[in-house]
C-alpha positions in Angstrom: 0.0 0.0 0.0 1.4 3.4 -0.7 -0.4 7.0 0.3 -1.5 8.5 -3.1 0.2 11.5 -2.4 3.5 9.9 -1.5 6.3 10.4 -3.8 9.5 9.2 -4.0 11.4 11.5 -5.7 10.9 13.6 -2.7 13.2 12.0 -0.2 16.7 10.5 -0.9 17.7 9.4 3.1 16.5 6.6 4.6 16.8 5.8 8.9 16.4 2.1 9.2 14.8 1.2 12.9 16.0 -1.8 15.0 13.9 -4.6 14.1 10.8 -5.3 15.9 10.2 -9.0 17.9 7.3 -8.0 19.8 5.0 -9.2 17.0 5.8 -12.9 16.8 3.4 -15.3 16.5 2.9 -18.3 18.8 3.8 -21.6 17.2 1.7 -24.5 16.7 3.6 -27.7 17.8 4.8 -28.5 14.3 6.3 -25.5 13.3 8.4 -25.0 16.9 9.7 -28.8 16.6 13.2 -27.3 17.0 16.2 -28.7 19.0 17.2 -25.2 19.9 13.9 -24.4 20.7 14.4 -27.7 23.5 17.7 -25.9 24.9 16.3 -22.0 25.5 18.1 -21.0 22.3 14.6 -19.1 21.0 14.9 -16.3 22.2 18.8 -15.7 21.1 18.0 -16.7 18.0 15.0 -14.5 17.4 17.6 -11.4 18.1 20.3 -13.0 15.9 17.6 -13.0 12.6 16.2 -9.6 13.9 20.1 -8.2 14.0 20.9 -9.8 10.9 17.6 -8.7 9.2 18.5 -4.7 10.0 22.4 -5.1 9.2 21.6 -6.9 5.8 19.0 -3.5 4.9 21.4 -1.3 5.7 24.3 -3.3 3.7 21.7 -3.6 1.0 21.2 0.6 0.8 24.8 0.9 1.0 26.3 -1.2 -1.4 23.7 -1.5 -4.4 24.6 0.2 -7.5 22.4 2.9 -8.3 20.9 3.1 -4.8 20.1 7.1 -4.5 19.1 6.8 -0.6 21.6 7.5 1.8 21.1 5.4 5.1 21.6 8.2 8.0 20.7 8.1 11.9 19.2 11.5 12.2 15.6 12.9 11.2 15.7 15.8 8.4 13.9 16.8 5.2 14.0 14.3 2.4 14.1 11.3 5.0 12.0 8.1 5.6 11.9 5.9 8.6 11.7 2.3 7.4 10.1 0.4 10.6 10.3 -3.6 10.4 8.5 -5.9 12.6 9.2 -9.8 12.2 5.7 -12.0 12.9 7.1 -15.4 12.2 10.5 -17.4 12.5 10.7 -21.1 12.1 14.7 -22.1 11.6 15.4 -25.2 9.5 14.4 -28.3 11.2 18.1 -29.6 10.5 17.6 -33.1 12.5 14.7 -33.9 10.4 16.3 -33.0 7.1 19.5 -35.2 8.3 17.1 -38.3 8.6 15.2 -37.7 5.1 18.5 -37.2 3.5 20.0 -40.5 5.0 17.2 -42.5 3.9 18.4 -41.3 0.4 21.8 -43.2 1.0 19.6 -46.8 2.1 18.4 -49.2 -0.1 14.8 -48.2 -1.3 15.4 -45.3 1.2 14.1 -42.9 -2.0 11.3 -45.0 -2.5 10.1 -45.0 1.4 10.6 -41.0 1.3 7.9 -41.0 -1.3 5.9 -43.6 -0.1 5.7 -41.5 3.5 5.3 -38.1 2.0 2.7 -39.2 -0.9 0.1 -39.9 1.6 0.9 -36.9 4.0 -0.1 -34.6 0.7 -2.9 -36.4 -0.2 -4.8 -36.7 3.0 -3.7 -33.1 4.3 -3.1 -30.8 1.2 0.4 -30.3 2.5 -0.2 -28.7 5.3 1.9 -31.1 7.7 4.6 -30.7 4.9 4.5 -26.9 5.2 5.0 -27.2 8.6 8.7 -28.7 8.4 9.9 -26.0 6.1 11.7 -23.0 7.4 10.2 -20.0 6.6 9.9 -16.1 8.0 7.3 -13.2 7.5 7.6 -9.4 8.1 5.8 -6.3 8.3 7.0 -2.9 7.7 6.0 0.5 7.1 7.4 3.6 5.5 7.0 6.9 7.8 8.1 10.6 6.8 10.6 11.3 9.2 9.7 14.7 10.1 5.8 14.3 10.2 5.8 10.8 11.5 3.1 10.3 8.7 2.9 6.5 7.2 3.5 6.7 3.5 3.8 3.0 2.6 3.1 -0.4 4.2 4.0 -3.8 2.9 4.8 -7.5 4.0 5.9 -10.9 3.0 5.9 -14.5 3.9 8.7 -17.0 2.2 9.2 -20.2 2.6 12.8 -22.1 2.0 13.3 -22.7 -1.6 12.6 -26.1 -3.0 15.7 -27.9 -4.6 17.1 -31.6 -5.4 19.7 -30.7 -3.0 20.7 -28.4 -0.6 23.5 -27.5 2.1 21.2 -24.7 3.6 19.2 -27.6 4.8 22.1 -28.3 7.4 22.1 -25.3 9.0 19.3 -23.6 11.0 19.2 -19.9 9.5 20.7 -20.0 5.7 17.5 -20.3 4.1 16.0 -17.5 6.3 19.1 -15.4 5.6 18.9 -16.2 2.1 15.1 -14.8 1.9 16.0 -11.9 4.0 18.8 -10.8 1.4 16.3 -11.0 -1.2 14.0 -8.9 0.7 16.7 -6.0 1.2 17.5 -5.8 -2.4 13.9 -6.1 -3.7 13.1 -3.0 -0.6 16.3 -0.8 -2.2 15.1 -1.5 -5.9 11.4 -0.7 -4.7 12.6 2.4 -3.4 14.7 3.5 -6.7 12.3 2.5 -9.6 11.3 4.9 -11.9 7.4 5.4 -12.4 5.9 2.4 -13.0 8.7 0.1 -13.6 8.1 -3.9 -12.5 10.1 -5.7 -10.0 10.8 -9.2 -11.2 9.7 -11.8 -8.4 12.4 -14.3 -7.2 12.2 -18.1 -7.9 10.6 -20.2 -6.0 13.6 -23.3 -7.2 17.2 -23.1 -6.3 19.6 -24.5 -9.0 22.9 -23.8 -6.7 23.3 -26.1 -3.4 25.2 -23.5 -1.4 
């Protein structure tokens, strides 16, 4: 959503908030299946993405070419506050993605992976699936700095992408981090497109492993 009245062309610094974790969602029992979650490692991570979601913004303003905001601490003329609230985080379930991929390595290991997860989509529509993915969602608003006056609002929910293979699915935040990158560079080329240029979307596949 954007004010009708807002325009762009009218501001060229940007003051990017600490990110919000007051917002979060509770978990349903699936989704918080977590061996970190078992240890009291929740709440440290939860700061970790939040930290990682502002630093990556303001890496994201500073380093894209063509990027005509200038990320700055104080209010003026000319400046937007960008305020970000996270509303979900669910890491990568790495335990559970260790035992699918092992089964891969036994015989007819790749046929009992389908012959589990076949019958999970079918009876459910995937929603037990969905629950074992990582995924994070955010929402944000864009406020003059000097009126306080909301000029834009927008969110998102992404899930990890799907791929033959992966080594994010060993690690608890690299698919979160990857969609967070992707969110700071689709925020700085929101902010910089002329008129009514398109964004593309990103893919929902991922052809590299890494």
């Amino acid at each position: 959503w954007f004010y009708r009245y807002f325009n762009l062309m009218n501001y060229s610094r940007v003051i990017i908030n600490p990110v919000k974790l007051g917002y979060l969602l509770n978990q349903t029992k699936i989704k918080s299946l977590n061996a970190r979650n078992y240890v009291g490692l929740k709440g440290k991570d939860d700061k970790y993405v939040a930290n990682y979601f502002r630093n990556t913004f303001i890496n994201a303003f500073n380093s894209m070419p063509g990027n005509r905001f200038k990320v700055v601490k104080n209010r003026g003329y000319g400046t937007l506050i960008l305020d970000i609230a996270i509303v979900e985080i669910v890491p990568t379930k790495v335990s559970m993605k260790s035992a699918g991929a092992a089964l891969m390595f036994v015989p007819f290991g790749s046929i009992l992976v389908t012959a589990i997860s076949l019958p999970i989509k079918a009876v459910i529509s995937g929603t037990l699936e969905s629950g074992f993915k990582s995924y994070i969602a955010f929402e944000a608003v864009l406020k003059d700095a000097m009126t306080g006056k909301v000029l834009a609002a927008y969110a998102d929910r992404e899930s990890e992408k799907a791929a033959m293979f992966s080594f994010k699915d060993y690690t608890y935040f690299a698919h979160i981090r990857g969609i967070i990158d992707e969110w700071a560079k689709h925020t700085v080329r929101m902010l910089n497109r002329k008129g009514n240029e398109k964004l593309e979307s990103s893919s929902t596949f991922a052809l590299n492993p890494l």
